[in-house]
N, C-alpha and C positions, 0 to 999 in steps of 0.2 A: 293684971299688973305683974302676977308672979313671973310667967312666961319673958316679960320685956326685961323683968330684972335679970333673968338669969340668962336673955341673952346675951346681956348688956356687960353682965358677970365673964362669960364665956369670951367676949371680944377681947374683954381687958383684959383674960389671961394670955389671949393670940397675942398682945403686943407684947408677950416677954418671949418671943422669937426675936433670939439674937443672930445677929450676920449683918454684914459690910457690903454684902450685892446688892444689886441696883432691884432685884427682886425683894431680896427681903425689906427695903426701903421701901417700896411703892406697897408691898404688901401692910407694912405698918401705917405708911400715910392712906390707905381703904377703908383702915380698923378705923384712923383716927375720925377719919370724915364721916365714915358712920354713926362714931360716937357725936359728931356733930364740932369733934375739936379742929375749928378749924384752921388754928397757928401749926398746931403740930401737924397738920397732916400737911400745910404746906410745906414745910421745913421737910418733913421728909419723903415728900414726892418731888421737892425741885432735888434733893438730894440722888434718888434712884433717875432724875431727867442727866444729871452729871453723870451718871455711870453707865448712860446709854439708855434706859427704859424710855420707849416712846409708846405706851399706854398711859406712862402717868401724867401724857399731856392729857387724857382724856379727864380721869379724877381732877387732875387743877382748874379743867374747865370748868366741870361741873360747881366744885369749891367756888370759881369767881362767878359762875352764872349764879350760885345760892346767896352768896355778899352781894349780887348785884350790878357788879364789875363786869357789864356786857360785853366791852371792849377787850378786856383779859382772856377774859371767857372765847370769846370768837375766837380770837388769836391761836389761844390754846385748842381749840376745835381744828381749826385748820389746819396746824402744826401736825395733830392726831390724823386727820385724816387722809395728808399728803401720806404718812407712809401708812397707812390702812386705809386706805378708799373704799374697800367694801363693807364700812360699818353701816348699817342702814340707820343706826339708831342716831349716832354720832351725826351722819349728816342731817337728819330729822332735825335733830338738833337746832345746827346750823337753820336751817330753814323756818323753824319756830321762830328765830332768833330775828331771822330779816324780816319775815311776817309784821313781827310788833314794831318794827323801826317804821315798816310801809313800804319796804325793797320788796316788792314781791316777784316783778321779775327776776329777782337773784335765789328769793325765797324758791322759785320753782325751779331752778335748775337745781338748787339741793336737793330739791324733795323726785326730781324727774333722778339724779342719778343711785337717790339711797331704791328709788323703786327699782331701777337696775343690775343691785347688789344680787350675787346670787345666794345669797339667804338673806333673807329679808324676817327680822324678829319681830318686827312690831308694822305689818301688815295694814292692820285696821287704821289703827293713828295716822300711816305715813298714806292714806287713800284717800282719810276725811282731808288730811294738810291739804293733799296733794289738790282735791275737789276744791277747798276755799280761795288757796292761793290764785289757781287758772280764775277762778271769778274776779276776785281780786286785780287778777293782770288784766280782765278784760276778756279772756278766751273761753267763752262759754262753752263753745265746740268740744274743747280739751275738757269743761269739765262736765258736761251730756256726757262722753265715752267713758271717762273715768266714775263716774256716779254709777252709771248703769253693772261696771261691773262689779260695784262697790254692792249695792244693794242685793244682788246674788252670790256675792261671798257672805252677807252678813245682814239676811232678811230682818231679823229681830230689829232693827236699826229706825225706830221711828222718826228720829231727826231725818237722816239719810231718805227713809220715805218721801218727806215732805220736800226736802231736796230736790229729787228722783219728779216730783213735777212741777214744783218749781222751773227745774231744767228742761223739762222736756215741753211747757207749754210756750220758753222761751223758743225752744228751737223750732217749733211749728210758729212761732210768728215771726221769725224770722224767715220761715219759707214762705209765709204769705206775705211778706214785706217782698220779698224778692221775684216771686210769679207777680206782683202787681207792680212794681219796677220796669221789669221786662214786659207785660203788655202796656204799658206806657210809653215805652220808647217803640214796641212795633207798631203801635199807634199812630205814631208822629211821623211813619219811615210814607 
């Protein structure tokens, strides 16, 4: 408990940085949402979004996805990531977010473009998304190739294992659905 207080200590003395820029406002509304305050950290992230900051659309989102305010939350996601598209995290996000609605076609074009980003922070997460969402949509295909690389980026992955043939027993009956399709109809000829 010592450690939490005294980080908790150390935040609170960050918010007596004074300044009028749209940094030092978004800097304060990070302290506050950290501290978990969530008025004041609104108040001063829509304050540095007035002085031009387009990261504290990312904080507000976070702020309304934690209230629960999905709708806020996307918004402010999208806002965020029209002028930074290569956040992988942010779009994850986003795609978590369609996931739980049931959009998961939409869910997977976030999660297809944050695996695009060229630095990609959170690898693992944005592979498992990517792997459930494709099931989800239906495309098993998409998610056989994306499991398989999954499971050699991140052997230790006993879920992912179980996944891994899961997947792969579908796609071997899927090719014996389809070599017995085709000798059915050369049958017929």
């Amino acid at each position: 408990v010592g450690d939490l207080e005294a980080g908790e200590e150390y935040l609170r003395q960050a918010l007596e940085v004074k300044g009028n820029e749209a940094g030092d406002a978004e800097y304060r509304g990070r302290i506050c949402y950290l501290l978990g305050d969530y008025d004041t950290a609104l108040t001063e992230l829509e304050k540095a979004l007035e002085k031009g900051s387009t990261s504290a659309n990312l904080y507000l989102a976070k702020i309304f996805d934690e209230m629960g305010d999905e709708t806020s939350a996307q918004e402010y996601y999208k806002t965020y990531i029209a002028s930074v598209p290569t956040d992988s995290a942010a779009l994850n996000e986003l795609g978590e977010m369609m996931m739980e609605k049931g959009q998961f076609a939409e869910a997977v074009t976030y999660f297809e473009l944050a695996s695009k980003c060229p630095t990609i922070s959170n690898k693992r997460v944005l592979m498992h998304n990517l792997i459930v969402a494709y099931e989800y949509n239906g495309n098993f295909y998409k998610a056989w190739e994306v499991v398989q690389e999954y499971v050699k980026l991140f052997p230790d992955d006993a879920e992912a294992q179980r996944e891994y043939i899961f997947l792969k027993n579908r796609q071997m009956e899927e090719e014996v659905s389809e070599t017995e399709s085709t000798e059915t109809i050369e049958g017929t000829n």
